[in-house]
py3Dmol code that shows the C-alpha trace and the ligand (Angstrom):
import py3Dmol

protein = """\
ATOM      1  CA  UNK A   1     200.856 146.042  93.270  1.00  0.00           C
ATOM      2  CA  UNK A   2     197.619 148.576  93.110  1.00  0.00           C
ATOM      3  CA  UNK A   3     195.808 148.170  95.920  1.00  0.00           C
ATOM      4  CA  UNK A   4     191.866 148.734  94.943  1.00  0.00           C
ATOM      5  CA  UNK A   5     190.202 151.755  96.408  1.00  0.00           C
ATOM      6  CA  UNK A   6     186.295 151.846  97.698  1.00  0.00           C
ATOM      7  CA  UNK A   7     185.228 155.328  98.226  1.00  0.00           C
ATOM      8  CA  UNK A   8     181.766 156.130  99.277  1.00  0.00           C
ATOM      9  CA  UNK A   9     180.903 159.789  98.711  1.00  0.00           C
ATOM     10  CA  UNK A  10     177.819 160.663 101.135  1.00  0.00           C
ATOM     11  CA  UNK A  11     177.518 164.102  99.239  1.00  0.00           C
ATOM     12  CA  UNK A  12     174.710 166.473 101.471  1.00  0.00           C
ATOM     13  CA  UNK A  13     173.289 163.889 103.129  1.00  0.00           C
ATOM     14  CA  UNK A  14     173.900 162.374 107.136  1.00  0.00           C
ATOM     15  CA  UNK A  15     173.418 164.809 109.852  1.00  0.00           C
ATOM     16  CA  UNK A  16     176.453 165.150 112.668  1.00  0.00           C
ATOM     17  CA  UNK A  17     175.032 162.312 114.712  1.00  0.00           C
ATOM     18  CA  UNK A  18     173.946 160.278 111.427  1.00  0.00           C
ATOM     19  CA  UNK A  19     177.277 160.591 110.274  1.00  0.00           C
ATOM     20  CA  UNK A  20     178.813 159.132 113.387  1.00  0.00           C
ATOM     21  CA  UNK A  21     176.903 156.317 112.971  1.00  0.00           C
ATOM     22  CA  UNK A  22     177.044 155.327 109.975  1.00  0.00           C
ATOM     23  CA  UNK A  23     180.940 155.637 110.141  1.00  0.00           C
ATOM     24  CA  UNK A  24     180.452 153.173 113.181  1.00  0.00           C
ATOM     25  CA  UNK A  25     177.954 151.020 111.251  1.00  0.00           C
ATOM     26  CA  UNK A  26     180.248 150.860 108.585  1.00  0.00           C
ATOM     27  CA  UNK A  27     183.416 149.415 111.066  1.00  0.00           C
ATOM     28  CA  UNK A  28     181.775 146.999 112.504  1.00  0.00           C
ATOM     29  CA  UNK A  29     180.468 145.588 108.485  1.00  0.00           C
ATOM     30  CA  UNK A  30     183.633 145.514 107.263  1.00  0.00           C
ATOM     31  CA  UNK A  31     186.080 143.108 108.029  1.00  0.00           C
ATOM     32  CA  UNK A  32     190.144 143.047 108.687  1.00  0.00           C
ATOM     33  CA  UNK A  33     190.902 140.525 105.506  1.00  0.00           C
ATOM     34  CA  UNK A  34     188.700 143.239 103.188  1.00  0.00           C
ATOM     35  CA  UNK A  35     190.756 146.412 104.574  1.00  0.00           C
ATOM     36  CA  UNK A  36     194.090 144.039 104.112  1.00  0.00           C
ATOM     37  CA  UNK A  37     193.302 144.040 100.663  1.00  0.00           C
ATOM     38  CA  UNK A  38     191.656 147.019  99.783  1.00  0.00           C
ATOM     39  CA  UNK A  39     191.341 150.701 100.881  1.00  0.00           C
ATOM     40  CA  UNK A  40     188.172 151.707 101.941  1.00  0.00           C
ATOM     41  CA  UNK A  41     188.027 155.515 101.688  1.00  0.00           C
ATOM     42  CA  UNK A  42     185.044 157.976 103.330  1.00  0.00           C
ATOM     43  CA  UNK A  43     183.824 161.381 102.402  1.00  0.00           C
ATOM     44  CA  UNK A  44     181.461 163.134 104.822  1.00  0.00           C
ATOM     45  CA  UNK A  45     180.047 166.332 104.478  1.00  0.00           C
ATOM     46  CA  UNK A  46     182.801 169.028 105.932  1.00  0.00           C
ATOM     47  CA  UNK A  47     180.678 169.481 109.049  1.00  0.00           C
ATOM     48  CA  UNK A  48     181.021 165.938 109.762  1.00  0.00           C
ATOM     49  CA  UNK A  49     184.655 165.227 109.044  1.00  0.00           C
ATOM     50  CA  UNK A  50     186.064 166.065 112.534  1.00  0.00           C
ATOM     51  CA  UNK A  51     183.701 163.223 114.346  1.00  0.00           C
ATOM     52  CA  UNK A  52     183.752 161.087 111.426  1.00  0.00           C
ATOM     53  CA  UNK A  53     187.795 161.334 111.623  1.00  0.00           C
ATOM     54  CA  UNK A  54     187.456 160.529 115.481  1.00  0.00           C
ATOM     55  CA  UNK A  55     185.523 157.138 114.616  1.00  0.00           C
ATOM     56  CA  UNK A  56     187.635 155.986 112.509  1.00  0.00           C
ATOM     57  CA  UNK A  57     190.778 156.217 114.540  1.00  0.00           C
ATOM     58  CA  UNK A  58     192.495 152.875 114.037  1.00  0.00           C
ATOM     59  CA  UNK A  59     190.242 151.067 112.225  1.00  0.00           C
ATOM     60  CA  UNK A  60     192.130 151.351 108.897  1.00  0.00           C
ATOM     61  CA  UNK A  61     189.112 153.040 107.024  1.00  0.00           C
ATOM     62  CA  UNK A  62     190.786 156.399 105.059  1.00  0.00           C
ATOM     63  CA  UNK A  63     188.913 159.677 105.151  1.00  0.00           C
ATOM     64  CA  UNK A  64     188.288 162.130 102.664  1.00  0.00           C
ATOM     65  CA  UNK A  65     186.798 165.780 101.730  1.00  0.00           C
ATOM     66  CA  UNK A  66     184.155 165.934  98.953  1.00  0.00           C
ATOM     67  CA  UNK A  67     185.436 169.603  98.396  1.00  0.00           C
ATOM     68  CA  UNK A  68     188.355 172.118  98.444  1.00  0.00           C
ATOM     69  CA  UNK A  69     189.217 175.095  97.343  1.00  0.00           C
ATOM     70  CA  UNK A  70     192.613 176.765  95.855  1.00  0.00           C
ATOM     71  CA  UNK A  71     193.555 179.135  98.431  1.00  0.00           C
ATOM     72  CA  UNK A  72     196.056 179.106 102.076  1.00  0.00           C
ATOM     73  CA  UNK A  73     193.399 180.975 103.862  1.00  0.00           C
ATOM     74  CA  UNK A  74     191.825 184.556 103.876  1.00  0.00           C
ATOM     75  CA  UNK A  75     188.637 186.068 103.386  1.00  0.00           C
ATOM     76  CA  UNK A  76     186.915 183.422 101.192  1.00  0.00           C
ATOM     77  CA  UNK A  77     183.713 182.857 103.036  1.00  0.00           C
ATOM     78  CA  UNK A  78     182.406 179.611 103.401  1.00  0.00           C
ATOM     79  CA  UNK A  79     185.660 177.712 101.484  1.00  0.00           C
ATOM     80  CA  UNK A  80     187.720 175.206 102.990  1.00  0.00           C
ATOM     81  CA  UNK A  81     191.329 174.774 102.461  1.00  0.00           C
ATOM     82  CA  UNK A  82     193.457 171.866 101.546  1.00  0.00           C
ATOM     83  CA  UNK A  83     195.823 172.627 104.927  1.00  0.00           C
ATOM     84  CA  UNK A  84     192.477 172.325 107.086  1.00  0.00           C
ATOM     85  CA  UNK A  85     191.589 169.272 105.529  1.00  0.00           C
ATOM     86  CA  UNK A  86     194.438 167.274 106.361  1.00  0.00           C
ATOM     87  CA  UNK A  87     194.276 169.233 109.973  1.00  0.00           C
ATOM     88  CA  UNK A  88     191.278 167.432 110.356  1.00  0.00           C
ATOM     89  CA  UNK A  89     192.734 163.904 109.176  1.00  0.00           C
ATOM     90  CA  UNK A  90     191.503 163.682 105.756  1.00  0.00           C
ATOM     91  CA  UNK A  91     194.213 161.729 103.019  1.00  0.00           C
ATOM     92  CA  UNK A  92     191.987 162.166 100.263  1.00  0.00           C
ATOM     93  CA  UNK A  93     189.862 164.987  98.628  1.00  0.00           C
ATOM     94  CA  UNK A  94     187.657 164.559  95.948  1.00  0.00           C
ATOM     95  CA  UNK A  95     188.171 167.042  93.271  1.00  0.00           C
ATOM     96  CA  UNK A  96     185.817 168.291  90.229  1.00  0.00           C
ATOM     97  CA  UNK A  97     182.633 166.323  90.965  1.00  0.00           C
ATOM     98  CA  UNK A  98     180.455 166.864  88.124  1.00  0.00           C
ATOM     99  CA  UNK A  99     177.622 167.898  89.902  1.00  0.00           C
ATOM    100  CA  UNK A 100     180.359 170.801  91.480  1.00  0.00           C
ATOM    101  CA  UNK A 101     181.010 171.271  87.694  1.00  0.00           C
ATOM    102  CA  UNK A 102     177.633 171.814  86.865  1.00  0.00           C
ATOM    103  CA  UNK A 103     175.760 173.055  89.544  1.00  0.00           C
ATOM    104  CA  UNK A 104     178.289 175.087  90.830  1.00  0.00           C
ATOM    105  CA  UNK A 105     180.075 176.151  87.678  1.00  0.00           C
ATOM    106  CA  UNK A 106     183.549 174.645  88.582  1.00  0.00           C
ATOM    107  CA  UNK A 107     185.868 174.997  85.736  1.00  0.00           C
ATOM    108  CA  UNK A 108     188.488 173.049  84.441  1.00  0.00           C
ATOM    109  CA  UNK A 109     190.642 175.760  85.378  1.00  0.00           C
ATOM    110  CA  UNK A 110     189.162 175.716  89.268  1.00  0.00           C
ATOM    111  CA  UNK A 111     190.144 172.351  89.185  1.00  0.00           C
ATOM    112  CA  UNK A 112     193.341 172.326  87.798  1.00  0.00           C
ATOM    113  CA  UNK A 113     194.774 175.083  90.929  1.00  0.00           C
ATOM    114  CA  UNK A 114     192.668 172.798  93.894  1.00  0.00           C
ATOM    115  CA  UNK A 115     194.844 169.481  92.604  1.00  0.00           C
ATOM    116  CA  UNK A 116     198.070 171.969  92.941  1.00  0.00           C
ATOM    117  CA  UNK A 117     196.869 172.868  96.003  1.00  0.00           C
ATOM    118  CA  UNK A 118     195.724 169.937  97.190  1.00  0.00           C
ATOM    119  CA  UNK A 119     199.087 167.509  96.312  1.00  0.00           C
ATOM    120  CA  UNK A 120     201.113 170.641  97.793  1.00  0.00           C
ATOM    121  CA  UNK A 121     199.598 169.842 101.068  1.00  0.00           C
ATOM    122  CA  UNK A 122     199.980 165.738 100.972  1.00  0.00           C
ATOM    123  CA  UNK A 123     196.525 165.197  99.774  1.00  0.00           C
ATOM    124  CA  UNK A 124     195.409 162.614  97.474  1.00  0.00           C
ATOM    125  CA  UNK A 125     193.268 163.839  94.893  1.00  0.00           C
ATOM    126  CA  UNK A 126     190.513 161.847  93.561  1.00  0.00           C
ATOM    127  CA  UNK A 127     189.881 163.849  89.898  1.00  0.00           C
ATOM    128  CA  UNK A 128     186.320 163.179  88.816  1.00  0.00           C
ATOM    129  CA  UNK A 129     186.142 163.095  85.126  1.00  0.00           C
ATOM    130  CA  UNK A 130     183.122 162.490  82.445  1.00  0.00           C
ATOM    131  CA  UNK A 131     181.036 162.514  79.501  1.00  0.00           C
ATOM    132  CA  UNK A 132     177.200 163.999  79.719  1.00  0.00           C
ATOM    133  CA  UNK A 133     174.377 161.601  78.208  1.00  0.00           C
ATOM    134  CA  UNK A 134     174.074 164.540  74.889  1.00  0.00           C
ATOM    135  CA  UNK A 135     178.181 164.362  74.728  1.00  0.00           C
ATOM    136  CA  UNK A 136     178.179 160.355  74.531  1.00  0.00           C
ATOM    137  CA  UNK A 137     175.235 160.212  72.288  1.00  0.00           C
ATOM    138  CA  UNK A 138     176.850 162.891  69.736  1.00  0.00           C
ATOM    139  CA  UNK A 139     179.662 160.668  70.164  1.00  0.00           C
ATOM    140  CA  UNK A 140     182.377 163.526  71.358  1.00  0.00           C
ATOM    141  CA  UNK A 141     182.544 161.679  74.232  1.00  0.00           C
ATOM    142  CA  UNK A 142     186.213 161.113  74.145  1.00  0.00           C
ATOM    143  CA  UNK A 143     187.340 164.795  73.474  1.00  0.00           C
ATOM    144  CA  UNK A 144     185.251 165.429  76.297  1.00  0.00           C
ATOM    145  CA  UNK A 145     187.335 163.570  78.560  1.00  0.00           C
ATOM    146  CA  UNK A 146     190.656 164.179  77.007  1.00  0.00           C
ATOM    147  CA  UNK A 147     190.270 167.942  77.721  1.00  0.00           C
ATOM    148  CA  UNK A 148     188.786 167.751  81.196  1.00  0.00           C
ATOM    149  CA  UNK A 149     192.492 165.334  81.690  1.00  0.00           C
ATOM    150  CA  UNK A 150     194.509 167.707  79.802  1.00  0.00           C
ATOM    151  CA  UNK A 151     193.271 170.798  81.457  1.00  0.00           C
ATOM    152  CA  UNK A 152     192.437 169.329  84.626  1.00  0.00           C
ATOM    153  CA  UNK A 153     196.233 168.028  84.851  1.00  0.00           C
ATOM    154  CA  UNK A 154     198.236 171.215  83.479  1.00  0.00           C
ATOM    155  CA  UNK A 155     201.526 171.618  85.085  1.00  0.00           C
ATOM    156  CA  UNK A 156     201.502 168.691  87.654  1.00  0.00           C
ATOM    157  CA  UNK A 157     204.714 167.156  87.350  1.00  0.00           C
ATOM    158  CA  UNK A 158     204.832 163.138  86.655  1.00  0.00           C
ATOM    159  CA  UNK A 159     206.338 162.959  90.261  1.00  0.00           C
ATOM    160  CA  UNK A 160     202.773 164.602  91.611  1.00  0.00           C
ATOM    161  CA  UNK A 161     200.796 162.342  89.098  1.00  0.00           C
ATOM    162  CA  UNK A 162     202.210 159.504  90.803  1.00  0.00           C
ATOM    163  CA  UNK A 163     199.974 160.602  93.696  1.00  0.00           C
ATOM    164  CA  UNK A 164     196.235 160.982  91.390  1.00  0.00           C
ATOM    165  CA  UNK A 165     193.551 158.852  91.192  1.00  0.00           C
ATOM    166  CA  UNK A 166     191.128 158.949  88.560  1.00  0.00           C
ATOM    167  CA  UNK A 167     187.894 158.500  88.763  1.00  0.00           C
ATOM    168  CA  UNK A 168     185.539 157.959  85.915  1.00  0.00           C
ATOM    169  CA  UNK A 169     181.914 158.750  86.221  1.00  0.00           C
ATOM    170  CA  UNK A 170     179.456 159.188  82.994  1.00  0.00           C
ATOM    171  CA  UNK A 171     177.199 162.108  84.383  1.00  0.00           C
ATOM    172  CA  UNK A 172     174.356 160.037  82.846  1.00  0.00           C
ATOM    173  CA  UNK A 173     174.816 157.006  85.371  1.00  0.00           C
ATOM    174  CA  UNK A 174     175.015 159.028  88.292  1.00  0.00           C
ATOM    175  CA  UNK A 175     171.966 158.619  90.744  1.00  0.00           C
ATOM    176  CA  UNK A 176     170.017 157.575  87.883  1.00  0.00           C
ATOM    177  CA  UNK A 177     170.165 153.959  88.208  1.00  0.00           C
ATOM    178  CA  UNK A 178     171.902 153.571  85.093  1.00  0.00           C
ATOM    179  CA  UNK A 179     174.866 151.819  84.219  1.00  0.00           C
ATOM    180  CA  UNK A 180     177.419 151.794  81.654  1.00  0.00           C
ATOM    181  CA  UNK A 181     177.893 148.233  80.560  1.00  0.00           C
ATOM    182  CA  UNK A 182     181.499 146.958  81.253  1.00  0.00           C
ATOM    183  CA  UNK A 183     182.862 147.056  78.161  1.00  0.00           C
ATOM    184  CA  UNK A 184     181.829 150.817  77.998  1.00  0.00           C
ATOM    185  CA  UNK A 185     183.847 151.147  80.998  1.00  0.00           C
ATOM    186  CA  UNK A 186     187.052 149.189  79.838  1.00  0.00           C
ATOM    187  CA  UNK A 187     187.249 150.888  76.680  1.00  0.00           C
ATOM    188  CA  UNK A 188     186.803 154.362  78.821  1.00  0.00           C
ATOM    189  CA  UNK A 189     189.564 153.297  81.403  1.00  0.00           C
ATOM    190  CA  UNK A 190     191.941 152.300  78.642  1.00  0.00           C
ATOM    191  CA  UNK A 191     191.111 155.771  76.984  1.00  0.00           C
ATOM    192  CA  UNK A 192     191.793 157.217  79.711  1.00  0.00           C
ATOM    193  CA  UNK A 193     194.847 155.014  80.399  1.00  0.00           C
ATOM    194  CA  UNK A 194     196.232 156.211  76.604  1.00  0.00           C
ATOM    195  CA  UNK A 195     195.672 159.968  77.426  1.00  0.00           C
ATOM    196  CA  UNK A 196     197.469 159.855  80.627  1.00  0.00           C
ATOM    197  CA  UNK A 197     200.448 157.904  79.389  1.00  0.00           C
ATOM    198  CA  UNK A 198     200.205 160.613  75.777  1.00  0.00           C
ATOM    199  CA  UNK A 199     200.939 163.601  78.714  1.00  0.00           C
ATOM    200  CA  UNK A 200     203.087 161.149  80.933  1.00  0.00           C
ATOM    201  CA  UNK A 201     204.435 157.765  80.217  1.00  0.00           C
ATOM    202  CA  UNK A 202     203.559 153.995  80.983  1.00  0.00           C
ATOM    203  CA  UNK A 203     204.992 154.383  83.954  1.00  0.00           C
ATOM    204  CA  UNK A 204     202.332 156.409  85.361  1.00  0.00           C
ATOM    205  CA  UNK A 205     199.546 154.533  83.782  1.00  0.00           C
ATOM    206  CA  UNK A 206     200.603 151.144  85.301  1.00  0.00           C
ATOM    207  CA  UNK A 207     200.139 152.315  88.957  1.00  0.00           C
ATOM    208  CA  UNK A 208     197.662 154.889  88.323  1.00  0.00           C
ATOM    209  CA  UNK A 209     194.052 154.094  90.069  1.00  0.00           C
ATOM    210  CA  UNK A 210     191.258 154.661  87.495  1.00  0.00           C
ATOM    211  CA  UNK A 211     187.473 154.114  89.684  1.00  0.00           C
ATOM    212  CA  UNK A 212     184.272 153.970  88.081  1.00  0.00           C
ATOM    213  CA  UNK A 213     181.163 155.448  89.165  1.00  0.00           C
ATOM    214  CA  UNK A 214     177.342 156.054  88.223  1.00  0.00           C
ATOM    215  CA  UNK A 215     175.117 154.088  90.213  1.00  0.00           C
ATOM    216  CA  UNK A 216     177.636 151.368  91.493  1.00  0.00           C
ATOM    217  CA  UNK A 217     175.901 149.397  94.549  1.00  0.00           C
ATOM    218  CA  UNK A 218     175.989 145.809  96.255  1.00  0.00           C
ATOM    219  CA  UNK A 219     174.158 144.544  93.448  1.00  0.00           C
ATOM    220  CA  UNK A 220     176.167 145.340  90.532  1.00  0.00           C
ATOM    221  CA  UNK A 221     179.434 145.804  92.037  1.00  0.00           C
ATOM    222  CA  UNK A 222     180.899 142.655  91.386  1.00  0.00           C
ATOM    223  CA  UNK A 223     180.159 143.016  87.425  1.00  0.00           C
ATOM    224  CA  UNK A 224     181.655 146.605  87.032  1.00  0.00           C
ATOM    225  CA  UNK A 225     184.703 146.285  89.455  1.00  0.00           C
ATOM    226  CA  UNK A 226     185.482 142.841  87.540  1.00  0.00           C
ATOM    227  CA  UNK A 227     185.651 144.668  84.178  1.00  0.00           C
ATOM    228  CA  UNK A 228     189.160 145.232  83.176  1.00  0.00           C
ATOM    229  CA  UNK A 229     191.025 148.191  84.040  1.00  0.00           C
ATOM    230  CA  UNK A 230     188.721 148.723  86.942  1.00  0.00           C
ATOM    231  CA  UNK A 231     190.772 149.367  90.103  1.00  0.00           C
ATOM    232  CA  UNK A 232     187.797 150.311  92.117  1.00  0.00           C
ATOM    233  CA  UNK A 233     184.813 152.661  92.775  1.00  0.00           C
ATOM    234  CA  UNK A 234     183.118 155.836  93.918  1.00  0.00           C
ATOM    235  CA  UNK A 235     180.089 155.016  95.165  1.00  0.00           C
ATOM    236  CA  UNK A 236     177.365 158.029  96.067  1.00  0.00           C
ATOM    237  CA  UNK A 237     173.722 156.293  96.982  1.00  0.00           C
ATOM    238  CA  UNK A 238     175.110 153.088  97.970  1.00  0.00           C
ATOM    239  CA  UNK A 239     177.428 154.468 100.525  1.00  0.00           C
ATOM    240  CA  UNK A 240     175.094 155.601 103.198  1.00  0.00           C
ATOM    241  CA  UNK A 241     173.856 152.052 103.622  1.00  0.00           C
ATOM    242  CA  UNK A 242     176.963 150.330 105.870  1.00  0.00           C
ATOM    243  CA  UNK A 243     175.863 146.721 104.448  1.00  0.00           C
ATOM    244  CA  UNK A 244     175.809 147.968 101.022  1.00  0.00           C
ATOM    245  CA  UNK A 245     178.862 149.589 100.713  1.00  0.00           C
ATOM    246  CA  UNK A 246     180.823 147.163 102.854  1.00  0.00           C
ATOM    247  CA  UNK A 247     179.763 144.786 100.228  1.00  0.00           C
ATOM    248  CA  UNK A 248     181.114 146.371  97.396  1.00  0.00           C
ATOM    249  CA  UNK A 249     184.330 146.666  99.215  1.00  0.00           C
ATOM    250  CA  UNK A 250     184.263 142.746  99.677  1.00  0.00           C
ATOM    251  CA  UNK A 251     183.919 142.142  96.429  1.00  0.00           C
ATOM    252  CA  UNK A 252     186.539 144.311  95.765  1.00  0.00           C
ATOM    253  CA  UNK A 253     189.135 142.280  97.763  1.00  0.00           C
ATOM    254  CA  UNK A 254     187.837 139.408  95.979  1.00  0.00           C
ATOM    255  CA  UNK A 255     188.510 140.444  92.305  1.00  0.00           C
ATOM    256  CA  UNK A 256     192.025 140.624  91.223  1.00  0.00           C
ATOM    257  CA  UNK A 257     193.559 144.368  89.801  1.00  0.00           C
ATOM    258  CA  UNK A 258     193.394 143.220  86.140  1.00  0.00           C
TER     259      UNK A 258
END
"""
ligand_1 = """\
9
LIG
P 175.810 157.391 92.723
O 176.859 158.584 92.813
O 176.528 156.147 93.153
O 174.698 157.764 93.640
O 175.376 157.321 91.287
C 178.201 158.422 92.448
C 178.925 159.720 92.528
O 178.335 160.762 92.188
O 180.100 159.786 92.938
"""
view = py3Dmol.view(width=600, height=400)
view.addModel(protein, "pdb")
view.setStyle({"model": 0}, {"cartoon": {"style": "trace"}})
view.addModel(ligand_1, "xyz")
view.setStyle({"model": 1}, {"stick": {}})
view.zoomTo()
view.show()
């Protein structure tokens, strides 16, 4: 069965120390019947994954990069690699934000060799996909996302696929306070669901982890990750509060994978 997946994304925010606390903030919120049920996934910033990865030793929280990029190693100042991530303890990476794609130009193409890279090395990649507010109001939302799949996905193998979660975020809902209503997001999910299994098969699409996120937070939580075909969340704001985002991963392990 799919187990649900809470991931909080803390983006450039939390100093080293702040970091470290809120990791330990965040362990002693959450309790042992939520992480039986569900995994509960962090992403520092890179400066902060080696203490954050200390922390968390044995406390079944997951840890993940919010970044990678597509080489071994070399002279590529300032990048990180996918070998030095998992050197570090991370599991997961997240992988074509769209604030990466936007402010920092990341192309399809960029993102298509980091989730080579990344599954060469054992890492999970957690493929941010989704539709502007000017692409969803000139309704081309759903090219939009079936070419950031297709492209984003060239090449990987179904065996790879088996390993990619998916996570769907409308750039309009994203730290604006916004939300899609749920049955925006179960009609994008099964979209998303079709495209996958068009370039795969239903094989893929019945394990495969589709998360929503755009301004997910205690509040709300239980609505969105109730709406079908939700199998969990990335969560940005709401993550660097521990009682707020332990709360969205109890309502997580309350809501059945529909
Ligand atoms: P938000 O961010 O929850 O602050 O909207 C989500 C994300 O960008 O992953």
């Amino acid at each position: 069965m799919r187990r649900k997946l809470i991931a909080g994304n803390w983006k450039m925010n939390t100093s080293y120390k702040e970091a470290e606390k809120l990791s330990k903030d965040i362990i002693s919120s959450i309790s042992k019947s939520v992480l039986d049920k569900v995994d509960v996934l962090l992403c520092p910033p890179f400066i902060s994954i080696g203490i954050v990865s200390k922390t968390i030793k044995g406390s079944g929280l997951k840890l993940g990069a919010q970044n990678v990029y597509f080489e071994n190693n070399g002279a590529f100042t300032g990048e990180i690699s996918a070998e030095m991530l998992v050197s570090a303890g991370c599991e997961y990476v997240i992988i074509g934000h769209s604030e990466r794609r936007k402010l920092l130009h990341e192309t399809d193409k960029m993102i298509n060799k980091k989730i080579h890279k990344v599954l060469e090395a054992g890492l999970i990649p957690v493929l941010c996909i989704g539709e502007s507010l000017e692409e969803r109001e000139d309704e081309i939302f759903e090219g939009v996302i079936e070419k950031q799949l297709t492209d984003a996905l060239q090449n990987i193998s179904k065996q790879e696929m088996e390993k990619v979660v998916i996570a769907y975020e409308p750039v309009w809902a994203i730290g604006t306070g916004l939300n899609a209503a749920p049955e925006q997001i179960s009609a994008m999910h099964r979209f998303i669901s079709e495209v996958v299994e068009k370039l795969y098969d239903s094989e893929i699409t019945e394990n495969m982890l589709i998360l929503y996120g755009g301004s997910v937070n205690e509040k709300n939580s239980k609505e969105i990750l109730s709406a079908c075909g939700v199998d969990g969340a990335l969560v940005g704001g709401a993550s660097l509060k521990a009682a707020a985002f332990c709360s969205i991963a109890k309502d997580a392990s309350e809501i059945k994978v529909t």
